[in-house]
VOGU-3710 file (C-alpha; in Angstrom, 3 decimals, decimal comma):
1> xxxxxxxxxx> -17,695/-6,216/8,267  -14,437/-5,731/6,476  -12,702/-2,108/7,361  -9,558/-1,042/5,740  -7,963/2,422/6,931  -4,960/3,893/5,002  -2,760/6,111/6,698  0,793/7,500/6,133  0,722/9,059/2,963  1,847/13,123/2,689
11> xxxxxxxxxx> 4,137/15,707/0,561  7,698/14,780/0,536  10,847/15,211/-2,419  11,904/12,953/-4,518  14,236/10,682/-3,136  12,398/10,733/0,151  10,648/8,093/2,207  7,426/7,436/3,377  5,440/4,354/5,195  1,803/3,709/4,184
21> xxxxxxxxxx> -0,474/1,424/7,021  -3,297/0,173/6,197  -5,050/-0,873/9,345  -7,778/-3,574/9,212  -10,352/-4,151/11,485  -13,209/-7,714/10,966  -10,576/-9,330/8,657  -9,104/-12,755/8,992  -5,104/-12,038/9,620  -4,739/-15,665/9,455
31> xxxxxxxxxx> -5,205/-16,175/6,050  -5,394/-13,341/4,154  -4,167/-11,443/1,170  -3,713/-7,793/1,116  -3,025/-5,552/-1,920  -1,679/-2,122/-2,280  -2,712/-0,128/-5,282  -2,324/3,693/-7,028  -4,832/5,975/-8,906  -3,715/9,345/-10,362
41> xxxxxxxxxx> -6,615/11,145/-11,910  -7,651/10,314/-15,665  -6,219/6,675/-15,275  -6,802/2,979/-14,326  -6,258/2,080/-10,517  -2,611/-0,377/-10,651  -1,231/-2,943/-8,655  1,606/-2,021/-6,529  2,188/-4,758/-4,326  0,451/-7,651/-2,328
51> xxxxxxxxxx> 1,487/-9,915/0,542  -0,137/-13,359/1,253  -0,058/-14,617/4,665  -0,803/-18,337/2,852  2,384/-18,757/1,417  4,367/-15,078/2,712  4,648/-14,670/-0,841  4,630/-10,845/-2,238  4,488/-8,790/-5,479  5,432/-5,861/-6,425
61> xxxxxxxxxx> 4,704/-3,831/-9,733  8,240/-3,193/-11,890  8,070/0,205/-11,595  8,695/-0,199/-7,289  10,601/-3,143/-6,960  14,239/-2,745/-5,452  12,217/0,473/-3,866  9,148/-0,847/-2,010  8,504/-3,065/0,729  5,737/-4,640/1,593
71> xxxxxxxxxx> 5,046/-5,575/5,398  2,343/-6,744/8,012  1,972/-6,726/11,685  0,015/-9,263/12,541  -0,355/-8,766/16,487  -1,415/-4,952/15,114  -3,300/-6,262/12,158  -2,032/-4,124/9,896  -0,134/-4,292/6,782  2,909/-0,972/6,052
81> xxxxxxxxxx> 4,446/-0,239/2,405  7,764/1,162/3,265  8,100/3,564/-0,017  12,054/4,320/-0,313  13,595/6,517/-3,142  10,548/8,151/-4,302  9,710/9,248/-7,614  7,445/11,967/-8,853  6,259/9,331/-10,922  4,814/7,407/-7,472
91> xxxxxxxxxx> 2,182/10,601/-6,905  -1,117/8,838/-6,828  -3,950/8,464/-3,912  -3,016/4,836/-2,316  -5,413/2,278/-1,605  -5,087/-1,142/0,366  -7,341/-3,563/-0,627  -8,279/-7,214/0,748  -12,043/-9,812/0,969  -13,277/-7,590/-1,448
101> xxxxxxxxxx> -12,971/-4,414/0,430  -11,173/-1,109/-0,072  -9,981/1,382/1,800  -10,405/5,198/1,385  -7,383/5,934/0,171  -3,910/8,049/1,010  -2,605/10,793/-0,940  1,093/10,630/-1,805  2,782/13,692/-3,349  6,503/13,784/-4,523
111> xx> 7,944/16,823/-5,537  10,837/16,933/-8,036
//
């Protein structure tokens, strides 16, 4: 069974920083993809970024790129978004997602 466990997220001001983990557990780390995603309330879930181990290819959405990284540990199996210069726009609940499987999600809050 497929777990996915988000961690990291919290209150910070815009501008700050924060690092997201998503820590997996029954996955295959040696061929995998892993996606990170956003919700606010009243609106579709979005991509934010994904990382394949295939080709160590990643995406990110427009609205993060020059400001997120995307990063995995694979001795740790885990995968990090490194969230630099953040926006008030970025406040969402966070959830990795890979095989199908989602995690429970991270709330991120920026304050202007």
């Amino acid at each position: 069974e497929v777990q996915l466990v988000e961690s990291g997220g919290g209150l910070v001001q815009a501008g700050g920083s924060l690092r997201l983990s998503c820590q997996t557990s029954g996955y295959n780390f040696d061929d995998y993809v892993i996606g990170w995603f956003r919700q606010v309330p009243g609106k579709e879930r979005e991509g934010v970024s994904c990382f394949s181990s295939v080709n160590e290819r990643t995406y990110y959405a427009d609205s993060v790129k020059g400001r997120f990284t995307i990063s995995s540990d694979n001795a740790k199996r885990t995968v990090y978004l490194q969230m630099n210069s953040l926006e008030p726009e970025d406040t969402a609940v966070y959830y990795c997602s890979g095989g199908n499987s989602w995690g429970q999600g991270t709330q991120v809050t920026i304050s202007s």
